[in-house]
C-alpha positions as CSV (number, residue, x, y, z in Angstrom):
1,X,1.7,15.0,7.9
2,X,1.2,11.5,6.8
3,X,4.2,9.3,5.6
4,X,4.7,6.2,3.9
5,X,6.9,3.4,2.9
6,X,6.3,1.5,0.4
7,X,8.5,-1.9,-0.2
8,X,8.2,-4.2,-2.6
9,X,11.1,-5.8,-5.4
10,X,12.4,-4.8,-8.6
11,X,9.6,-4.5,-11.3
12,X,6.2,-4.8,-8.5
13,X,5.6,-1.2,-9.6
14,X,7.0,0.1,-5.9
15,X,7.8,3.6,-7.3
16,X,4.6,4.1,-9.8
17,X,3.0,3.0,-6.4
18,X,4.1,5.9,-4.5
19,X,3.7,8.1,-7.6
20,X,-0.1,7.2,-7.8
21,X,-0.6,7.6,-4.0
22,X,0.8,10.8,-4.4
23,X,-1.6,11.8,-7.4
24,X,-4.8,10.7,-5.9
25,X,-3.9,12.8,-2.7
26,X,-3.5,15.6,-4.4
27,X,-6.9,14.6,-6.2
28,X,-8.1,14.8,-2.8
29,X,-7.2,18.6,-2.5
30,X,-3.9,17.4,-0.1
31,X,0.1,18.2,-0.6
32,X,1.9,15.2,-1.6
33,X,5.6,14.2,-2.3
34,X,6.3,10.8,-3.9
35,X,10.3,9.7,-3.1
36,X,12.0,7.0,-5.2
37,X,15.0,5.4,-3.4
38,X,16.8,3.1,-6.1
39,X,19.5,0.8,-5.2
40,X,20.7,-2.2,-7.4
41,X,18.3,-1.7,-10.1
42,X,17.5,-4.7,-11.2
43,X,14.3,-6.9,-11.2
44,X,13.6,-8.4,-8.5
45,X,16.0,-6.8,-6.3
46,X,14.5,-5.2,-2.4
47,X,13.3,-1.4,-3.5
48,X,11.8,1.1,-1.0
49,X,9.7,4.4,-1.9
50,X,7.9,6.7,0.4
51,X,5.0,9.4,0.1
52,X,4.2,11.9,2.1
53,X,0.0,13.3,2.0
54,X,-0.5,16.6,3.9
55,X,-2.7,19.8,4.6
56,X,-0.1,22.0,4.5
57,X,3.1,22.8,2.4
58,X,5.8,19.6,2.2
59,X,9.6,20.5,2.7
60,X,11.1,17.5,3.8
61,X,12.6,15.9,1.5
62,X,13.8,13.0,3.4
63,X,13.2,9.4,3.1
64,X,10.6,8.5,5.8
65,X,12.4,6.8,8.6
66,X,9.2,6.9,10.8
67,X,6.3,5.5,8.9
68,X,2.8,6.3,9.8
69,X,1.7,3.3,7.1
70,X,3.4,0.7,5.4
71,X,2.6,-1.3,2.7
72,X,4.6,-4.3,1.7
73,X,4.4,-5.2,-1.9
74,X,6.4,-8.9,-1.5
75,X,5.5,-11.1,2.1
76,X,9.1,-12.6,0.8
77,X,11.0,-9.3,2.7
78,X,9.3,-9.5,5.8
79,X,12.3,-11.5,7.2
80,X,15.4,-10.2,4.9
81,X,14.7,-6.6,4.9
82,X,14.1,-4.4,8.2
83,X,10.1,-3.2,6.9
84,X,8.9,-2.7,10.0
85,X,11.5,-0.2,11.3
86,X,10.4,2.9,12.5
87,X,6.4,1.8,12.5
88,X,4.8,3.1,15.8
89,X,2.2,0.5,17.0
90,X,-0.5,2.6,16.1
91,X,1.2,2.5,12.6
92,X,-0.8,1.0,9.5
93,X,0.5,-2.1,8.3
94,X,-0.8,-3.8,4.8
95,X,0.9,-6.9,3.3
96,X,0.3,-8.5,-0.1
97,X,-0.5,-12.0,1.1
98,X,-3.2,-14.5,1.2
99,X,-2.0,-15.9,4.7
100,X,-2.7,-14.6,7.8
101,X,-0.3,-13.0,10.1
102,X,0.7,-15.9,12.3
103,X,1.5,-18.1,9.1
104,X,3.9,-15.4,7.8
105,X,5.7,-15.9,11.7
106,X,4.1,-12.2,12.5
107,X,1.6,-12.9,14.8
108,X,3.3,-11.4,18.1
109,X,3.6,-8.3,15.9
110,X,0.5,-8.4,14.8
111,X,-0.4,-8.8,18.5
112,X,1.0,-5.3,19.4
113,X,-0.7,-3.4,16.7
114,X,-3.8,-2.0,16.9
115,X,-5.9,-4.8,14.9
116,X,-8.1,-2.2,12.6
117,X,-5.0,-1.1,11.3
118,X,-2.9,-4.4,10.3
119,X,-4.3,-6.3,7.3
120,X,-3.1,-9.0,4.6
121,X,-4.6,-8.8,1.2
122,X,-3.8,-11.6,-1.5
123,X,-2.9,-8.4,-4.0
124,X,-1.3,-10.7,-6.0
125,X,-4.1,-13.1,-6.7
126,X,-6.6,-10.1,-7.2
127,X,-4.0,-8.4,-9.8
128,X,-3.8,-12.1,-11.7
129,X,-8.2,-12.0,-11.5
130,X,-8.4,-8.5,-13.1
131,X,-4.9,-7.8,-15.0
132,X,-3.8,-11.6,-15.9
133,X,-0.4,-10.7,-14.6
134,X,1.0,-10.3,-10.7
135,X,1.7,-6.9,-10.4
136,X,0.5,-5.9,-6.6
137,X,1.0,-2.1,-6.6
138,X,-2.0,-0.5,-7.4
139,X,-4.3,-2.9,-6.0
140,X,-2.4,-3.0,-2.5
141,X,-3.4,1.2,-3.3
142,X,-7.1,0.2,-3.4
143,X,-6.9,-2.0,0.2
144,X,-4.7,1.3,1.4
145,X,-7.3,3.6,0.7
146,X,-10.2,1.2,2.7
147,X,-7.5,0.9,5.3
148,X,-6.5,4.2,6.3
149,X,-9.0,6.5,4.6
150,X,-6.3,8.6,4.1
151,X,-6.8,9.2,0.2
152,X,-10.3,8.4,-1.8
153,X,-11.2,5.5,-3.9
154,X,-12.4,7.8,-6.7
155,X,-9.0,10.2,-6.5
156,X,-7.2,6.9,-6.8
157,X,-9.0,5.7,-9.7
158,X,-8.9,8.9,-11.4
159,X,-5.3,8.8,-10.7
160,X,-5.2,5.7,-12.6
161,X,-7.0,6.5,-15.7
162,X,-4.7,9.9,-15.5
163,X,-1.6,7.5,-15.6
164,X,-2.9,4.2,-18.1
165,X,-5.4,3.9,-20.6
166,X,-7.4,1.5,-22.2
167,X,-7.7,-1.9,-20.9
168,X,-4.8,-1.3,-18.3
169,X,-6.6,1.6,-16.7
170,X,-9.8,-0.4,-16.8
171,X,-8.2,-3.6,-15.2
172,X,-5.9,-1.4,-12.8
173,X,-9.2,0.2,-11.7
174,X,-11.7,-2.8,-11.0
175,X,-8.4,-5.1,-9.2
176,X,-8.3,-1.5,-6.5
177,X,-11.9,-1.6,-6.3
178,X,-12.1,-4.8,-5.4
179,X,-8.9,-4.7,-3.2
180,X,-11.1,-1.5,-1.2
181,X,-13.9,-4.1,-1.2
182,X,-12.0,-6.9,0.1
183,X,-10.5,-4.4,3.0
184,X,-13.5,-3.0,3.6
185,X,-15.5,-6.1,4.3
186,X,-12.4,-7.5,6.3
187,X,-12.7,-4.5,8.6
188,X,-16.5,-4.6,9.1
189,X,-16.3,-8.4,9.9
190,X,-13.9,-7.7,12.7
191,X,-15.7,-5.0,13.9
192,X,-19.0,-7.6,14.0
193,X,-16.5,-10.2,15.6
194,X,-15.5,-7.7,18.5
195,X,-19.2,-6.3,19.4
């Protein structure tokens, strides 16, 4: 089984997130669980919601205390809110941000985590590109599935077209792509870098 948490703040979309991660999985032909866990509802309050993608049957119905990825919707948490607990170094770690881990006072973190798996992607300047607004959920989905190849690109954007329509599925669709894009070329640059 493969878990997330997803954090983010009040109105970033955290739990349509996690719904749509757990759509295209099951796109994929996988068992998925989407888990909302309110608190203070209001915008721009900390919110945490967590998906689980598997091969087999899901029962737990748990939050997910032991990430296997994480994706952080707002860089503003990384110090208020305890994101990282729970995250095994060879964990998956993407952050909506245009800085780099040692500007956002992570890079001894960073250090400790395997470094094809830990990634910041400016999700909320690619939303503002393709939707005109800063919403970073479902592109943060696109950089997940380039990350972790743990759901598809095309089961994501299905998943999308499934849950908007018109120019919001369109917009939703071409800021993932280019979020995969942008992950994907990260990724192969390093790889170049280390060889």
């Amino acid at each position: 089984m493969f878990e997330v948490r997803i954090h983010g703040r009040g109105g970033q979309g955290v739990v349509t997130a996690a719904n749509l991660l757990s759509a295209a999985a099951f796109g994929d032909g996988r068992y998925a669980q989407a888990i909302p866990s309110f608190g203070s509802e209001r915008t721009g309050a900390p919110v945490v919601a967590f998906c689980r993608i598997s091969d087999t049957e899901i029962r737990s119905r748990e939050p997910v205390m032991h990430p296997d990825a994480l994706i952080v919707q707002d860089a503003t948490l990384l110090h208020q809110v305890r994101v990282f607990e729970g995250l095994a170094s060879d964990g998956y770690l993407l952050i909506n941000s245009s800085r780099g881990f040692g500007e956002l006072g992570l890079g001894e973190f960073a250090e400790e985590m395997r470094s094809d798996r830990v990634l910041t992607v400016p999700a909320t300047d690619i939303a503002r590109e393709y939707l005109g607004r800063p919403v970073p959920n479902i592109v943060l989905l696109g950089g997940f599935a380039a990350l972790t190849g743990r759901i598809s690109l095309e089961s994501e954007l299905t998943a999308i077209h499934e849950r908007f329509a018109g120019k919001i599925a369109d917009g939703n669709a071409a800021a993932a792509r280019a979020a995969f894009e942008f992950v994907r070329s990260r990724l192969e640059s390093r790889d170049v870098a280390a060889n």
